[in-house]
N, C-alpha and C positions, 0 to 999 in steps of 0.2 A: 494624386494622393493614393497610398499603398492602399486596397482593399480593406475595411474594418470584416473583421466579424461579430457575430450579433451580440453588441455590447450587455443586453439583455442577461443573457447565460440558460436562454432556453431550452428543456431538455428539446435533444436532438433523437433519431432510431436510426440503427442499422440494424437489416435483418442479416447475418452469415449465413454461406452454403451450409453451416452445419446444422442450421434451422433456430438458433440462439440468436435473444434479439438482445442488440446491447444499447442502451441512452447514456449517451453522452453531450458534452457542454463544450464549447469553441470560443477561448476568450484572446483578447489580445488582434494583433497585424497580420494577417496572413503571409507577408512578405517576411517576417522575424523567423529566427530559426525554434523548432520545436521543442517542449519540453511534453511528456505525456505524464501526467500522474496518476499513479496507480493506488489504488486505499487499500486497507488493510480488514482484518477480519472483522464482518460485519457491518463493514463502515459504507455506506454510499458517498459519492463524491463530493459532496457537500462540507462532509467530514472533515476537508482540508482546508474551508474558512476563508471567507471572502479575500481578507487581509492576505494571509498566503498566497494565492492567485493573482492578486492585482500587483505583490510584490514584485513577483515573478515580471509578471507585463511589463512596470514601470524600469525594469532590467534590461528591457529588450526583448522578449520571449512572446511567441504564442504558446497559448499553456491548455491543452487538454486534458479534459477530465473525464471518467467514467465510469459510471455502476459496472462492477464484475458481475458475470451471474450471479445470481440468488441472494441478489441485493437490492436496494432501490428500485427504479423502473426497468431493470434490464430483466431476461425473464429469469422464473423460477422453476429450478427443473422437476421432472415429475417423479422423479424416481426417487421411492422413500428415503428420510433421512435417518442414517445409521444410530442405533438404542444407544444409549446411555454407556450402556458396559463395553460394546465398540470401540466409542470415541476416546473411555479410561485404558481401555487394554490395547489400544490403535488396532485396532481391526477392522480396516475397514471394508463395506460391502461390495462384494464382485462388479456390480455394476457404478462403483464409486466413479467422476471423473476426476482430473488429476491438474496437476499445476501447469504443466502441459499442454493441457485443454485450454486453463484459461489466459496461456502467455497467446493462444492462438487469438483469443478473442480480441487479446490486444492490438494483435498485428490487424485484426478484419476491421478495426477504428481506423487504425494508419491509413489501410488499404480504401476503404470505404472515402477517407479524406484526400485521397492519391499524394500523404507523406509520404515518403521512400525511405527517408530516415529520420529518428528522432534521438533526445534527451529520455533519459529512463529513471525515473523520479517512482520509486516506490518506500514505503513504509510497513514492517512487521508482515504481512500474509502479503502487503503490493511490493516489497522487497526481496520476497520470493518468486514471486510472477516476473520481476523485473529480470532477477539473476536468469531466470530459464531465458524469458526473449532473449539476452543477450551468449546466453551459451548457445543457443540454436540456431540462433538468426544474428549471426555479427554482422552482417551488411549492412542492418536495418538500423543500429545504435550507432550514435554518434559518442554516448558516453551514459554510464550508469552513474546512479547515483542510489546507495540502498541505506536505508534510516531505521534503525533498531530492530534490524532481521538478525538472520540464523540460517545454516549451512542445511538445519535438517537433520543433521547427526544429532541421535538421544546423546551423547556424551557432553551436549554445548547447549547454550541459550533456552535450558530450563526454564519453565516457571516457578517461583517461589512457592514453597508446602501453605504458605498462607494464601497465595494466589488460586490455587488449585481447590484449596478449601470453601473460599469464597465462592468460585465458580460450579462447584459439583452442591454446596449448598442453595446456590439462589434459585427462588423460584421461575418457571418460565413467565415472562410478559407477554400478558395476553390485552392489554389495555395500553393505551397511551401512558396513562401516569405510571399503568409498571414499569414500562418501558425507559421513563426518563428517570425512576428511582433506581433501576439497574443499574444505569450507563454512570450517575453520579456516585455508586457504591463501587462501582469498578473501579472509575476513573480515581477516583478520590484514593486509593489505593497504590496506584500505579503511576501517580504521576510523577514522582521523584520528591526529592526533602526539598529541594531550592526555588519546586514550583506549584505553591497552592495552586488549585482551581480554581476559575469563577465562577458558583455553582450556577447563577441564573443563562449565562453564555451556554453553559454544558445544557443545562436542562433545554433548554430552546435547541442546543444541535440535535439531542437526541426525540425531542417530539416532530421535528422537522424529518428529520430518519425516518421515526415510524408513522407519519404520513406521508411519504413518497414512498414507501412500501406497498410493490407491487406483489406481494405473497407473505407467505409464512415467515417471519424475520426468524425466528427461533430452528426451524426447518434448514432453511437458509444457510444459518451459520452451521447449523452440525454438519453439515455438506461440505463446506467450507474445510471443516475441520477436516472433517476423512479427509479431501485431495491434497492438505499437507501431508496426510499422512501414508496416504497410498506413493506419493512422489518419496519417499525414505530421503536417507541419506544422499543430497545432492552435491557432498565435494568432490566427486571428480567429476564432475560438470562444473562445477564454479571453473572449475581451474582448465579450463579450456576456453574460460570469457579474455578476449583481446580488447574492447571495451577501456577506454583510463577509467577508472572506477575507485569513487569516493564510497564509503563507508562510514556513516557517523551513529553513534549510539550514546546514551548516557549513562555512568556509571552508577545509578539508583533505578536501576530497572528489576520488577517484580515478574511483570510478565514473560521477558523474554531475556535472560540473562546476558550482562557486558560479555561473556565468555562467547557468544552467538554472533557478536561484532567481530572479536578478534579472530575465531575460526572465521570467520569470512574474507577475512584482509591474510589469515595465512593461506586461504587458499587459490584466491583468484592473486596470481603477476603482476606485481606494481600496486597494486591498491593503497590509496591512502586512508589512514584512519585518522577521524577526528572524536574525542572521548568530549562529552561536554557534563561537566561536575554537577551533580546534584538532579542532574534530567532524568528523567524516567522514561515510561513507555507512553509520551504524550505530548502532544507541540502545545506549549502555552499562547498565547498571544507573544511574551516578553522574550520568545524564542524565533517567531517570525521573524525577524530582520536578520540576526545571525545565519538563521538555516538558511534562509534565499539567499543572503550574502556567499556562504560556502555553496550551496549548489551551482549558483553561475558563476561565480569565479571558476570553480570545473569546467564546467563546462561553455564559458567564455575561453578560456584558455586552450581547450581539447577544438574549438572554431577556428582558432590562433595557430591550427597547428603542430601544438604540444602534445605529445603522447602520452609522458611522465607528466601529472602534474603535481606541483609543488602548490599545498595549502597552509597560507599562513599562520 
């Protein structure tokens, strides 16, 4: 029988040479070809929901997951987090680190797990980490796959004036229950027309968040923030990704505007784009089977061989 790994989903450590300790989770056959998922801003890897994951597996995949820095249990770095007027004016601090940094972190998971290459599954800030691994490191991909990102050009994938307003208004959470009153005033916001929430599922992700928080969450994120924004404008690095690369976003996105999908598909060769109506900046439950449907079909097909692939 092919090796299990720990059905459990235990957080796991790797410490990297650059002294960044990253926890991550090893679900599925060891012997299955890899898929890595990467979260998005703020999000620990939890974020993506048992359902999601097991999807994945019962596809064929082993599916990794894990905290970016200055998230979940991975560490949080020391160097203060960039004021308020910074993050609104992108300014961010000389000693900010960068997307760059944390596509590295990725690879020292791969590396640490001795994958050689994997599936590149990101979302919104893991869709950013995802496009750099694959513009720097094409060895290492087998195939991308990036879910309601953006190139990083100010001209694309805005956030909506109500989006923006919401977020420079909200108080910081300094408590569990701020915390899941936050994440349901965002969410609820962002999700799209065609997919209410479930507020009590959201509420449980976000309390589970901020008790597997191993530092500052608020800290955390403005960190987060700067190294999108210290990484600027990355299409002419998309466009140097070899990678077959799906792109999927939904057209009722506040946070990160559909226009941030299609700069992404015109800038990386051959990229497929799938538009899904009425989604926003959030994977429902009722969107699970779809989105693993289209991810491994990619990248079933990119195993198959295909370079182009053609999504139904």
């Amino acid at each position: 029988m092919p090796e299990q790994t720990d059905a459990s989903s235990v957080d796991q450590y790797t410490t990297l040479p650059t002294g960044v300790t990253i926890c991550f989770r090893d679900h599925g056959t060891h012997d299955d070809p890899v898929i890595l998922l990467i979260a998005g801003l703020g999000e620990d890897q939890t974020f993506w929901g048992t359902s999601f994951i097991r999807s994945l597996v019962s596809r064929g995949y082993r599916v990794v997951t894990m905290d970016n820095r200055d998230v979940g249990q991975s560490s949080f770095m020391t160097t203060p987090p960039p004021a308020i007027w910074r993050q609104v004016l992108a300014r961010p601090r000389a000693d900010a680190y960068t997307l760059a940094d944390m596509a590295r972190d990725c690879l020292g998971v791969l590396d640490h797990l001795d994958i050689d290459r994997a599936h590149l599954v990101g979302r919104s800030m893991g869709g950013m980490i995802a496009q750099t691994v694959a513009a720097t490191e094409p060895r290492r991909v087998c195939s991308l796959t990036s879910i309601y990102s953006t190139t990083g050009s100010t001209q694309v994938g805005k956030p909506a004036k109500s989006t923006i307003r919401l977020l420079v208004v909200a108080p910081e959470a300094r408590t569990r229950t701020d915390a899941v009153r936050a994440h349901l005033r965002i969410t609820q916001h962002v999700a799209g027309t065609a997919y209410p929430i479930d507020d009590a599922a959201e509420a449980a992700i976000a309390a589970r968040g901020w008790d597997r928080s191993a530092g500052d969450p608020a800290a955390g994120v403005a960190r987060q923030i700067q190294a999108i924004q210290r990484s600027g404008d990355r299409t002419t690095q998309l466009s140097r990704i070899t990678a077959p690369t799906l792109v999927i976003n939904g057209d009722r996105d506040l946070m990160v505007h559909p226009s941030g999908g299609a700069a992404t598909v015109a800038a990386i060769r051959s990229a497929q784009h799938v538009v899904i109506p009425g989604m926003g900046h959030h994977v429902p439950e009722a969107l699970v089977d779809p989105l693993t449907h289209y991810i491994t079909h990619h990248a079933d097909r990119v195993s198959e061989g295909a370079h182009h692939v053609e999504i139904p």
